[in-house]
N, C-alpha and C positions, 0 to 999 in steps of 0.2 A: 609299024611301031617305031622302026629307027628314022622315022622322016618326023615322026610326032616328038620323041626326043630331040633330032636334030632342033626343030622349029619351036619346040618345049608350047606344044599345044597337049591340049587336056594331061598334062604333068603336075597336079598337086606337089606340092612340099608334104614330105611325110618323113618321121624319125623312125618309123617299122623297118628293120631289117628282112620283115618276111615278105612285105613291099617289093624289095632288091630281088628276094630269091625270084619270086613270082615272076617278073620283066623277066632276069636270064634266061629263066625257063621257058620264057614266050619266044625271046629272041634267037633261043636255040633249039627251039620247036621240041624242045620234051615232055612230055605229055600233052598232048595241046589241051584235051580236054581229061582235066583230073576227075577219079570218083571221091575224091574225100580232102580235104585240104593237108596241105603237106606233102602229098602224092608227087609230083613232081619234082620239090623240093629235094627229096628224100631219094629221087631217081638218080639227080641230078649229083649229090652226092659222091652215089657208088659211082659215078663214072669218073674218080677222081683216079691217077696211078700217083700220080705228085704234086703237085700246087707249083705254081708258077708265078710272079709278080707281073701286070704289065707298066713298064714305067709310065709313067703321066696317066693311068688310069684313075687318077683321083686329083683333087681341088681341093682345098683348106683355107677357111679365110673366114676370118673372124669367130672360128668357133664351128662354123658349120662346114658341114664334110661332103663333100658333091662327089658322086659318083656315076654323073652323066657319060665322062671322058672312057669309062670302062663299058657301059652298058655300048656307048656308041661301038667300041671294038667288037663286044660278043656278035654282032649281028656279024662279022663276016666271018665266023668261027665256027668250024663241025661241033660238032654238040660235048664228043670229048676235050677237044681241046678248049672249048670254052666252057667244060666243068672244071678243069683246073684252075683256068688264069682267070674264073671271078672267084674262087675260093681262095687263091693266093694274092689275090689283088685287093680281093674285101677286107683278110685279115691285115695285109702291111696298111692299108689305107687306116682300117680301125685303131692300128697299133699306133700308125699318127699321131689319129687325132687324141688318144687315150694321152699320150705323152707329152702334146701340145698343154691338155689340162692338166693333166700334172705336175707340168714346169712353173703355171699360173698359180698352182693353188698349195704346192709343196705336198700335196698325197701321192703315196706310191703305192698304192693298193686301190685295185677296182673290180667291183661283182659284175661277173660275167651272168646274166638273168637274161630271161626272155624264150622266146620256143626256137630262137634260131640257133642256140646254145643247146639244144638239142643235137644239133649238126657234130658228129665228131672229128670231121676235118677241119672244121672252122676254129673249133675249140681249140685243136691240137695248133695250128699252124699259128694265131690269132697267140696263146699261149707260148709260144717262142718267141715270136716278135716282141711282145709283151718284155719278158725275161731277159731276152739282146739289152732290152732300154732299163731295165733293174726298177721294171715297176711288178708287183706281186698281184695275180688274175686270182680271187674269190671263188672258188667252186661250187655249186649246188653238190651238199649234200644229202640231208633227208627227204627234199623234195625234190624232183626234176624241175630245171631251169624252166620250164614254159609258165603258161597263163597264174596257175598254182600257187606257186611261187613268186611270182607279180604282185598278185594279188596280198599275199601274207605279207610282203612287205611293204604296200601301201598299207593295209593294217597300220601293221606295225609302226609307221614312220606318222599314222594321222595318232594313236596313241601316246607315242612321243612328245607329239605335238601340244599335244592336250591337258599332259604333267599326269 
């Protein structure tokens, strides 16, 4: 897998955060084979004591946010310590690029949606960085952030749409 990164063979482009988790978890051999989706993810988690930044573990450039330079790291990383430093490294990288658009577009508020927002390290750490840069992170409240909640707010936004 870190020779197929390196050479960025069979590496789609994809915006899925749960994308990310999935690779870490390959590259850190936890769970190799999961019974249910999340499984690993969710393993990968608890094995958090602190979040960790690795510097240069991200790329920014024009909008899109590469996080090839971290994935390459986790491969030579015990499985704990490379549950902290992609979860410290995903949130400063996210915090980025949240504030890269927000300088572009003058919003300082951004909904935190999606199942990887399920993650309560991601949330919490992702949610400081956020705050350091005095942009305000959106909470799912009566629904959990995953699919659900996606979905109500595509709803909602083709409604909009429509008057």
């Amino acid at each position: 897998v870190a020779r197929m990164l390196r050479q960025n063979v069979n590496c789609p482009t994809t915006s899925s955060g749960g994308r990310l988790f999935d690779a870490a978890c390959g590259l850190l051999n936890v769970i190799p084979v999961a019974k249910f989706e999340g499984e690993a993810p969710m393993a990968l988690e608890r094995m958090v004591r602190r979040v960790r930044v690795h510097a240069g573990g991200w790329r920014l450039e024009d909008g899109v946010l590469d996080l090839l330079p971290l994935l390459d790291v986790l491969s030579g990383l015990d499985p704990e310590d490379g549950a902290e430093v992609f979860h410290g490294t995903l949130a400063a990288a996210m915090a980025d690029w949240v504030a890269e658009a927000a300088e572009a577009s003058g919003i300082r508020r951004v909904a935190l949606s999606g199942g990887c927002f399920l993650n309560g390290v991601l949330v919490k750490a992702l949610t400081e960085e956020l705050g350091r840069r005095d942009i305000e992170p959106l909470h799912a409240i009566r629904l959990k952030p995953g699919d659900s909640a996606v979905s109500l707010g595509q709803a909602w936004a083709v409604a909009m749409a429509r008057g």
